[in-house]
N, C-alpha and C positions, 0 to 999 in steps of 0.2 A: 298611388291612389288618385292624385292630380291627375293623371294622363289618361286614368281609369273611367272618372267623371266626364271628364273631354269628350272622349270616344262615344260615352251616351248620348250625350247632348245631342253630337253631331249626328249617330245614327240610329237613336230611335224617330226622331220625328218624318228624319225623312222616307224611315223603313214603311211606318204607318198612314203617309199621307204621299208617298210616290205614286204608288197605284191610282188614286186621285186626280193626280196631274196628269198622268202618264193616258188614263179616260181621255182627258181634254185636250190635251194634244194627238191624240192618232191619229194614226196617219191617213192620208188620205186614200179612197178606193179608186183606182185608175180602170178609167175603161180603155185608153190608150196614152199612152205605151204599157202593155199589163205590167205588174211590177213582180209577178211571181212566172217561172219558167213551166208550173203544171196549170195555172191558173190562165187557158185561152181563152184569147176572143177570134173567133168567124166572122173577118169585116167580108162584106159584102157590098156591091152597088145594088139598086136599086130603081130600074129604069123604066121611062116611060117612052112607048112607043113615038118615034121621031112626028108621025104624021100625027100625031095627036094634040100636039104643038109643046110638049111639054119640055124641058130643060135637057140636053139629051151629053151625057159625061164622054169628056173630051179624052181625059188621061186621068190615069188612075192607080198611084203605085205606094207602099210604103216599107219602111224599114221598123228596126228596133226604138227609134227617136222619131220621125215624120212621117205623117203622112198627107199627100199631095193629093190636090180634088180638084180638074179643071173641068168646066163644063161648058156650054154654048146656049144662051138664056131661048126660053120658049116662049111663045106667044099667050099659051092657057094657063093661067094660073092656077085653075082647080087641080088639071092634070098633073101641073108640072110639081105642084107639091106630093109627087109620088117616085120624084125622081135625088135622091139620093146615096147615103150610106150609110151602112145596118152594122149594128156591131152583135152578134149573136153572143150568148153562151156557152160555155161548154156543154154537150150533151149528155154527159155524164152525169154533170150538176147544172141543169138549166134554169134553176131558180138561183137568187141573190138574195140578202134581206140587205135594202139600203133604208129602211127608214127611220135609222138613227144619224142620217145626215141631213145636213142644214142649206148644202146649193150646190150647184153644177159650176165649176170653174174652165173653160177654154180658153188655154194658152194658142193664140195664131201666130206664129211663128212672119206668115208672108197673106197678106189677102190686097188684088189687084182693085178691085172694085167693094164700094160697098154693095152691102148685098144682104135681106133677110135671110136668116135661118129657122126653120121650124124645128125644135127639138121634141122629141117624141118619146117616153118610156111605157115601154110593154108589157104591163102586168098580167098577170093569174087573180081572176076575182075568187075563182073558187078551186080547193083541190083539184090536182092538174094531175092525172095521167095520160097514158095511151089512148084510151078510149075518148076520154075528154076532150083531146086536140082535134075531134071532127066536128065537135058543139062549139063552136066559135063566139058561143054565147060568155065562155069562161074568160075570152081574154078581154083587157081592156085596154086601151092607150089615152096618154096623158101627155100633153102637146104645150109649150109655150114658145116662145119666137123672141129672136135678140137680132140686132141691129148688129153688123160688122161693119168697122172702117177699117181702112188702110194703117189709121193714125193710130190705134190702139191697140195693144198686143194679147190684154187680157182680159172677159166679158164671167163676171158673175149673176147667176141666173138661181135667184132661190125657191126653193123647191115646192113651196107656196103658191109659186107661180103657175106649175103646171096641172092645169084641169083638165075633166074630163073632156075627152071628144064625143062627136053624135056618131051613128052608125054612119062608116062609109058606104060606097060602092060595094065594096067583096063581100059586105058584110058584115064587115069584123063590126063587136057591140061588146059594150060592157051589157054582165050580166044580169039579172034583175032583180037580181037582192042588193048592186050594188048601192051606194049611196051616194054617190059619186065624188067623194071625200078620198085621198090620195091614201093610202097606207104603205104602199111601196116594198113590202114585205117577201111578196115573191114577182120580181121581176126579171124577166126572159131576155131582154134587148134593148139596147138603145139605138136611135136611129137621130138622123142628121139630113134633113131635104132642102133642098134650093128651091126658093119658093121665085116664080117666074112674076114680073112686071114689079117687085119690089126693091128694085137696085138701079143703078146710074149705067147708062151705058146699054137697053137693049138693043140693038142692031145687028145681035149676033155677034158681036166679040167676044172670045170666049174670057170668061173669067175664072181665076185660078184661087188656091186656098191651100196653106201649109198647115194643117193641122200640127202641135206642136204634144199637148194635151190636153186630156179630158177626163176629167175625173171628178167624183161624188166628196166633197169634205164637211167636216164638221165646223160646228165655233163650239169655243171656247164656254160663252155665255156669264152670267156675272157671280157664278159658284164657283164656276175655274179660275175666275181672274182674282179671288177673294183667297182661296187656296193658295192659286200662287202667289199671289203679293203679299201672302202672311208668311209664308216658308224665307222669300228672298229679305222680309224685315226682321224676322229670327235670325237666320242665319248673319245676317248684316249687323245685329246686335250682336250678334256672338264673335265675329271677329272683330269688331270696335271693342267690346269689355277684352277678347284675349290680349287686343294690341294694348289694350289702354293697362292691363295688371303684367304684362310683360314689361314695357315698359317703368312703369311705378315700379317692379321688383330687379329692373335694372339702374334703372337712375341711380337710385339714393343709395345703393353699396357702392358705387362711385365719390360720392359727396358724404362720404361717413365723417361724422366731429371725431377726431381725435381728441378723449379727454386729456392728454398728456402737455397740448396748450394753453389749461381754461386756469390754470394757478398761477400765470405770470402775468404781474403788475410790472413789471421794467417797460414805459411805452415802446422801445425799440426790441425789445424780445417779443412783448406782446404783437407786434405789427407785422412781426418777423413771421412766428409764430400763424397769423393767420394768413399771411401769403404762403406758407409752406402746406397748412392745412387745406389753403382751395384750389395751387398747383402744384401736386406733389406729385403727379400724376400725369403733368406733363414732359413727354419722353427729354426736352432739351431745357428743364431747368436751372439754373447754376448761380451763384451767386452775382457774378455778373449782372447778368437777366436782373435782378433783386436789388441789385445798387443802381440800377437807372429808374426802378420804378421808382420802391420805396424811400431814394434819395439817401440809404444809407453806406459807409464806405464798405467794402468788400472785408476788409480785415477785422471790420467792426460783424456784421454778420457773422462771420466766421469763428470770432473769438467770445459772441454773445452764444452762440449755438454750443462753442465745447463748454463754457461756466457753465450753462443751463443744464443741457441733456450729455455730457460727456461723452461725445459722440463728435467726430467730423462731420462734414454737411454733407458727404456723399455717404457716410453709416447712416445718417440719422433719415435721408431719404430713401435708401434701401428699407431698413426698418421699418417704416411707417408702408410702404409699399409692399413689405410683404407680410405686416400684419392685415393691411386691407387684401391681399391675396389669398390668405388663410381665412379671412368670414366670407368670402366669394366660394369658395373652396366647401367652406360650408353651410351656406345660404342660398345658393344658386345652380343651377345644372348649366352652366354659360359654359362650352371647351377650355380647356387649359392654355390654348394660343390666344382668346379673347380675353379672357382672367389676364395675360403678360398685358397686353396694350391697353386694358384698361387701369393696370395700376401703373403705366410710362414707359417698360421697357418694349423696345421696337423687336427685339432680336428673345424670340420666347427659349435658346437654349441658352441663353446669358441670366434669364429667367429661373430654369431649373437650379443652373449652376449657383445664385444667391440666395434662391430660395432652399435647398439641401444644404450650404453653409450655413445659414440659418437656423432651421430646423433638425436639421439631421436626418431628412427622409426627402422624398421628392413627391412633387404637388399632387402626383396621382395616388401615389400612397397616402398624402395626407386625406387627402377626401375618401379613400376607404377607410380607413377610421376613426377620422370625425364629421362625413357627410351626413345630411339630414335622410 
């Protein structure tokens, strides 16, 4: 029934309140490196005519882990912020809903120079099909910019941050119902531009960038941390009460009062008596041991222990030793090797063998028929 209540304890709360935590921790949605094998992204660059003055991509290559962006900086800034990389969506499922995340994190693995970035998300203002994608009136883009150095590897960017944009050149506009308030619910693309005359170093050297990752995560927020910090002081309670009644229910059948000492008035039986009562139980007792302490002679022990309990000093320590192994036996689920060493014998088949001259059965049989 004991082990039955345990079991609740430990797994209703966390049945009821994992789903909870499990919310505030998910994981995060990667634009790169994708974390699902049907779930692609269509990187692309994004260029701007050399004579134009714009930032124009030097090398350009990635794997399953990096990907690598050098470019050669441009003179026009307007332009050159057209010169980057696009991460498209699937066209099968070209919408995403991200707006239950809280920032853009970019892991940069390697960046040679500092150097602005414009990041850019491409929304659907209004249902998006085939006919739609020639009304460019439907899409939107929403743009914030972060500083890159050489010295830091990782730039959060929250998602608050990015507003809307005006109509460019091509056209592209948010649509006219928008509000210009983010919702982020169907978005098509994320894109990455090198913005020209924002960084150290233009004179044409080209400047390189190891994209590491990029991906959309959550916070926590102070519902999650409330969740979880109540689950880990539950459960923290729960294993300090199991140690702390484990313990209490192992202590004290070690330290049992023998009442077979509490009737003797002879001060050296009496003394005897309770040195025998608090180590009876240590494996290399002996009278010996007992005449250094208690100061009294060996023969004297000896001959006060057979007047008293008609017993030798090594019957009358087995006895007491494996009556305290018969209430362990029956008081505790502790193994029958822990049961031998916590009543002094080292060797648990020396054990058996006093304990069935004893009793007339052996330990394991006695706790079948008088176990709790």
């Amino acid at each position: 029934m004991y082990r039955v209540i345990i079991f609740f304890l430990l797994i209703i709360p966390l049945t009821l309140l994992a789903p909870v935590v499990l919310h505030f921790f998910d994981r995060p949605w990667y634009v790169f490196p994708s974390i699902l094998a049907s779930d692609k992204r269509y990187i692309e660059i994004t260029k701007s005519p050399s004579e134009a003055g714009g930032p124009l991509i030097e090398e350009f290559a990635y794997d399953s882990e990096k990907l690598l962006a050098a470019f050669a900086p441009g003179t026009n800034e307007r332009l050159g912020e057209s010169t980057g990389i696009a991460f498209r969506f699937d066209v099968k499922h070209p919408f995403v809903d991200i707006s239950g995340y809280d920032y853009v994190r970019l892991k940069i693995g390697k960046a040679t120079h500092r150097q602005r970035l414009r990041l850019v998300i491409r929304t659907a203002e209004t249902d998006f099909s085939e006919a739609d994608q020639k009304n460019k009136e439907t899409i939107g883009n929403y743009a914030a910019t972060v500083d890159i150095t050489p010295l830091q590897p990782v730039y959060t960017i929250r998602m608050a941050a990015f507003s809307a944009e005006e109509p460019n050149d091509a056209g592209t506009s948010l649509s006219e119902h928008s509000t210009g308030v983010a919702i982020f619910n169907k978005v098509s693309a994320f894109r990455i531009f090198f913005k020209s005359g924002s960084g150290e170093s233009e004179d044409g050297e080209i400047k390189s960038f190891i994209f590491e990752e990029i991906a959309f995560c959550r916070e926590m927020g102070v519902y999650g941390y409330m969740v979880t910090g109540g689950l880990v002081i539950y459960y923290a309670a729960l294993l300090i009460t199991g140690l702390y009644v484990k313990r209490k229910s192992n202590d004290p059948l070690v330290r049992h009062k023998n009442p077979r000492f509490k009737m003797d008035r002879d001060v050296e039986a009496e003394r005897i008596g309770t040195y025998i009562e608090e180590y009876y139980c240590c494996p290399d007792i002996s009278t010996t041991k007992m005449q250094r302490v208690l100061g009294i002679p060996s023969f004297r022990i000896y001959n006060l222990i057979k007047e008293k309990y008609h017993q030798s000093f090594k019957q009358l320590i087995n006895t007491i030793r494996i009556e305290e192994a018969k209430r362990l036996l029956e008081k505790s689920d502790l193994r029958i090797i822990d049961i031998s060493c916590k009543v002094g014998y080292r060797d648990t088949s020396y054990f058996n063998k006093i304990f069935k001259q004893s009793t007339g059965i052996s330990p394991t049989e006695y706790r079948e028929r008088h176990g709790e």
